[in-house]
N, C-alpha and C positions, 0 to 999 in steps of 0.2 A: 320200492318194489323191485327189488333185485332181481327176482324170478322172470323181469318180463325177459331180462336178457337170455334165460335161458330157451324160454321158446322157439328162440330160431333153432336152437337143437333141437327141438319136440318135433320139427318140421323137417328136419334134414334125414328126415326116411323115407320122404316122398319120393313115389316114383315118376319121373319126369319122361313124354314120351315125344318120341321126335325121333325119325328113320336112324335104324342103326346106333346112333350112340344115345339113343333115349337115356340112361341110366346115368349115365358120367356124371353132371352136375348134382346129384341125389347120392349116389356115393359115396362123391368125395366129400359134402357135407357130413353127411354120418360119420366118414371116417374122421373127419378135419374136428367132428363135437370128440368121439371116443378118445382123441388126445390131450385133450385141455383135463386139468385138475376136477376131477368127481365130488359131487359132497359140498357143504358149506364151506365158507374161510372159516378158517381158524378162531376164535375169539381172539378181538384186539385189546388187548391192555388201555389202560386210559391215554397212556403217552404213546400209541401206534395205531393211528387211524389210517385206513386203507386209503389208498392213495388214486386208483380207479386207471391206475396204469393196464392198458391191453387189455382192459373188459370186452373190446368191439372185436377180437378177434374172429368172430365168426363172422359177421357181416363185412370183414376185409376179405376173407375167403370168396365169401361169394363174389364183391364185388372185383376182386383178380380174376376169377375167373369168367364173370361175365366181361368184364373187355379184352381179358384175350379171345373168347369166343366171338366176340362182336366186332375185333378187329378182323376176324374171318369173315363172318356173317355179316355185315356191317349195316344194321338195321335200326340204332339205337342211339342218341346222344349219349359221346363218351362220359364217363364224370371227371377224368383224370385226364383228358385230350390225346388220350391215343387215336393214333393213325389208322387206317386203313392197313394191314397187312396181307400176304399171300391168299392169295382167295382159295389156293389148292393145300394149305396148310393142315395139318390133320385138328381138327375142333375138339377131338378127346384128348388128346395129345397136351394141347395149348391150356385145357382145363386143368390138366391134372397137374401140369408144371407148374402152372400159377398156384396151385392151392396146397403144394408142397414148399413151395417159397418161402410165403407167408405160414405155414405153420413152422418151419426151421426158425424163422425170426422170434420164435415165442420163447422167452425167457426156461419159462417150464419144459419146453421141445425134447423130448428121447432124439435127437438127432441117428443116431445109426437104424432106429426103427424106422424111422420116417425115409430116411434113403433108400434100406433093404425096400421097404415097401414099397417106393417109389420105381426104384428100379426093376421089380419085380412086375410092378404092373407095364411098365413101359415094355418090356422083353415081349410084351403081348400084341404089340404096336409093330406093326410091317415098317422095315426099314425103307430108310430113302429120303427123299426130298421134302418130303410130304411132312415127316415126322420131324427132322432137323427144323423146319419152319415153324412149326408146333411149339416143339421146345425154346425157338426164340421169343416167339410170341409173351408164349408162357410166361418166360423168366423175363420182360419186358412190361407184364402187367403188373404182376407182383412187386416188382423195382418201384413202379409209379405207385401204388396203393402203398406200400409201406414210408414211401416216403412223407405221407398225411400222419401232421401228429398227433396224436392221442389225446392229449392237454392242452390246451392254450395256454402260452405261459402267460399272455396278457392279463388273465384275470385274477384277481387276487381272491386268493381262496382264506376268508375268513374262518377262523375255529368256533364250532360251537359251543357259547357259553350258555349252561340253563337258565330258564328265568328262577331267580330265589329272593326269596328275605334272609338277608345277610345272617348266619349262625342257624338258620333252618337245613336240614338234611332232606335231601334227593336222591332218588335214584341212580345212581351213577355209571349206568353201562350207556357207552355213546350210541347216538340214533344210527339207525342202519342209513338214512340217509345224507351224507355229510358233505361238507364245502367242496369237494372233487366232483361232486356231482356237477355242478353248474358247471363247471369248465372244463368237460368236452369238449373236443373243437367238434359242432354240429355237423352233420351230414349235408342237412335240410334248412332248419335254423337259420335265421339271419345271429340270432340272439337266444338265449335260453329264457327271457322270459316271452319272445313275439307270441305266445298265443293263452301266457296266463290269464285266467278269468278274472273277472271282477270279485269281492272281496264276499267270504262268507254273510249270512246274514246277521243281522244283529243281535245281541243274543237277548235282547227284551223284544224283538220281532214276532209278528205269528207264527210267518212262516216257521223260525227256528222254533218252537215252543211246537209248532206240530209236527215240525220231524224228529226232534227230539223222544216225544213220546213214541210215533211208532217203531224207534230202534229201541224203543224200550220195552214195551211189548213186543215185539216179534223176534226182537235179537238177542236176549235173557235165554242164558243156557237152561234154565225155569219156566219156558213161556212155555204157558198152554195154548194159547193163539197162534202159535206156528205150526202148519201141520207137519204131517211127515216126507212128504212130497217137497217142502221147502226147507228141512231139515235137511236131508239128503243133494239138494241145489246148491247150498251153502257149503255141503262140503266139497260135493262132485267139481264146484269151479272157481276152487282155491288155485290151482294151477291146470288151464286147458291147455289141450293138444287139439290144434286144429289140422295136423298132418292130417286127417283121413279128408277131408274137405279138401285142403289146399292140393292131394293126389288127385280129387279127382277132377281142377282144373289142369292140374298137370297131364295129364291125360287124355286130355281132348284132342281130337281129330286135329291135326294141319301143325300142330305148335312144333317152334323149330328149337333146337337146343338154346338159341341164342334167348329165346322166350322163357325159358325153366330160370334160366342162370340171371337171367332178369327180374322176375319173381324173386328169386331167392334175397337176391342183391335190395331189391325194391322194400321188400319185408324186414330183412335186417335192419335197413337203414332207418324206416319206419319209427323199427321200437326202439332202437338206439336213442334215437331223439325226442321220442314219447316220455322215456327214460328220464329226460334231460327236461322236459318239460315239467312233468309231473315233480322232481325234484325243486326245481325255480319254486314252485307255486306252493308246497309245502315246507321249502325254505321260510320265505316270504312270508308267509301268513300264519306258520306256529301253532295253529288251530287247535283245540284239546279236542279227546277222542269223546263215545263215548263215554267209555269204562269212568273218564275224570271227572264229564258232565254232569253223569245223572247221579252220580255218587256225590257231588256237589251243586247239585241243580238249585242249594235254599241262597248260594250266593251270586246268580246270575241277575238277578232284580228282575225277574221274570214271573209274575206270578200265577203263569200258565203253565209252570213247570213245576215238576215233583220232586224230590231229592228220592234216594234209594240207595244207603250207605255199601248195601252189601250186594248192591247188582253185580254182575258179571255177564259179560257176553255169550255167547254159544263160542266162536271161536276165540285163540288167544288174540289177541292185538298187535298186530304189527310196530315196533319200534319203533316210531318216526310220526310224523304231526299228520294231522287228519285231511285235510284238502291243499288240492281236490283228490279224488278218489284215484289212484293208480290205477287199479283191475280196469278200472269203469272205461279211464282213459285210453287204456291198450284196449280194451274190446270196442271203443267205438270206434280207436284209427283202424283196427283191420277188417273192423265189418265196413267201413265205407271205402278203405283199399278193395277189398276184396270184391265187393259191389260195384266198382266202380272197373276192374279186371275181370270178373270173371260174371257179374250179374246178382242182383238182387237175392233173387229165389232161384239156384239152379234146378234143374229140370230133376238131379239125381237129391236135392235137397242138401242141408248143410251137416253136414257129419261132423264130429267132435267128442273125446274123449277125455278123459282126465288123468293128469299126472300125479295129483293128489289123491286118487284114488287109481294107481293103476289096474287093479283088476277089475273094472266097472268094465262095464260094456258101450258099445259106440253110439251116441244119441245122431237122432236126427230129426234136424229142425226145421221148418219150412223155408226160412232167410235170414239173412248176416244181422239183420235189424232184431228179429226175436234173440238169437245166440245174445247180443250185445246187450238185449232188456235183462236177461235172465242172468247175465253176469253180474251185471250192474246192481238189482234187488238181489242175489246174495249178500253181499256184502253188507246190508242194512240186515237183510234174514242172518246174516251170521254175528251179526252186534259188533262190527267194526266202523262201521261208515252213515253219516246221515242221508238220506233222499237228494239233499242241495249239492252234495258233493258229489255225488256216483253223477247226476246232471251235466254239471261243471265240467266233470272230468269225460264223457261223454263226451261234450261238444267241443272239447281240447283236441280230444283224440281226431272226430273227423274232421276241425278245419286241418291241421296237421297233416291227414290224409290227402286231402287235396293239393296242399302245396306239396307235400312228396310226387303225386303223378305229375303234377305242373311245374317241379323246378329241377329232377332231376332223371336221366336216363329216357327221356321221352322220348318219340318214335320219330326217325328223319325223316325230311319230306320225301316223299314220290322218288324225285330226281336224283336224292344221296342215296337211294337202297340199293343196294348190289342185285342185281337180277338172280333168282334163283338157281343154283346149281345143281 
């Protein structure tokens, strides 16, 4: 699920609010997503599998600029151990330096656009003391963030061989999710598999034999069983935009910069390692999709199940092995992040959009728990994923959640917080 990475830019239009430089960490997100390469990669030849080099760049944005922010503001366990800086340092300033840093370092970087623009915006910044400290901060967080590598070289990244009978022909374009995957060096992570699930069901089981059947019936680009209301689910939240939601905690009364750029940071970091999760566990387990199941269900020694040579799904099928569920597993880490920051059911309800259907309009849901059902059963409504998987992946997603608020960026006690300024 490649796409989750892209979410943090679906989010980087939020309006972030907090006196005066409300907007700064929102910004320079949009602007830091507008540079990076647009569009799919490329197709890779059989001999050039992507290598997964600076996929995390937008969640290094964020998290530069959240501790130079917080070396200002200093409200927040650093992740990279910066210090305490000038308390009178300008906080746009410090933001903006850090998320120019880090975008020069990107391979793909227009360098003289990224400078013009940087220097243009700075020109806007009152000179003096204030600002110079800024910029040290800045170009000091950045420093520290860039220097976390990308890859572990520790782990060895095996190549994928398919499974075959020797002289039988396969399809041969590589899974979108391959050995680079798991070696990320984690954010969050002890390990990339600490929150894999337990192993699919069996496939002479009930349980499988009845989920089986209902992605067959409901997820058949032929099903009359699925209404139109679930037809339109399945497509609406192929890729969500939870930006109109995540503005409107952004937005709340009292939040200080140092809080948006923490979110932002906290969010990245999230799906980065959701990313990494969900990868291990589809690694691992190989699992066939539908589409292979039901079109071979007479060879499962299952006799609760039906073959159906010429089924097809509603949606195409994703490249890569079937659990646990990706969508399932990003919608559960960020409805129980987000529940967990900003509340259950907020008072303005959950707004959310789509990027796979951009011209749809903005729903609104009553709590991060129904968003997360209703992502979850597309994916069965869209004939990609069984019921045991969107579960799995679900409950991946919020323990995940919790060890992100619990093991990184967390709030200092009483006695570390700088008094307000």
């Amino acid at each position: 699920m490649r796409a989750a990475s892209l979410l943090l830019a679906a989010a980087a239009g939020l309006a972030a609010a907090t006196p005066a430089s409300a907007d700064t960490i929102c910004e320079w997100m949009d602007f830091a997503q507008k540079q990076l390469p647009q569009g799919p990669a490329p197709a890779m030849g059989l001999t050039q599998a992507p290598t997964g080099e600076n996929d995390h760049v937008l969640t290094k944005v964020a998290l530069a600029m959240f501790e130079a922010v917080n070396a200002i503001d200093h409200r927040y366990r650093s992740y990279v151990g910066m210090t305490p800086g000038a308390v009178s340092a300008n906080q746009q300033v410090a933001a903006m330096t850090a998320a120019i840093q880090v975008l020069k370092a990107h391979p793909a970087a227009r360098k003289t656009d990224l400078e013009e623009s940087y220097e243009l915006a700075l020109a806007g910044m009152a000179d003096g003391q204030a600002k110079q400290a800024g910029i040290a901060l800045g170009q000091a967080a950045a420093a520290a963030v860039l220097k976390l590598p990308d890859i572990d070289s520790r782990i060895t990244q095996t190549p994928y061989r398919p499974l075959v009978t020797p002289g039988q022909w396969v399809p041969t374009a590589l899974p979108a999710t391959g050995p680079y995957s798991v070696a990320y060096r984690p954010w969050v992570l002890k390990r990339a598999d600490e929150v894999r699930p337990a192993p699919p069901p069996a496939l002479t089981s009930e349980r499988y034999a009845r989920d089986l059947e209902e992605v067959r019936r409901l997820g058949a680009r032929s099903s009359t069983e699925r209404t139109k209301v679930q037809t339109l689910m399945a497509r609406y939240r192929i890729t969500s935009n939870e930006m109109p939601a995540l503005r409107m905690v952004a937005d709340q009364d009292g939040r200080r910069l140092v809080d948006n750029a923490r979110l932002f940071a906290l969010y990245g970091m999230l799906v980065d390692d959701l990313q990494i999760a969900m990868s291990d566990g589809k690694l691992h387990y190989g699992f066939w999709r539908p589409i292979t199941a039901i079109r071979n269900a007479d060879k499962d020694d299952n006799p609760a199940t039906q073959a159906d040579p010429a089924w097809l799904p509603l949606m195409n099928t994703p490249n890569h092995a079937e659990y646990p569920c990706g969508h399932c597993l990003y919608a559960g880490g960020i409805a129980e992040m987000m529940t967990m920051v900003g509340g259950k059911a907020p008072a303005w309800g959950v707004r959310v959009g789509s990027m796979s259907l951009p011209n749809s309009a903005i729903q609104v849901l009553p709590d991060w728990n129904e968003w997360a059902k209703q992502v979850s059963f597309s994916r069965t409504l869209g004939g990609v994923h069984y019921r045991f998987s969107n579960e799995a992946g679900d409950e991946m997603g919020r323990k995940l959640a919790r060890l992100t608020l619990d093991r990184v960026l967390q709030p200092l006690p009483a006695n570390e917080v700088r008094p307000a300024s």
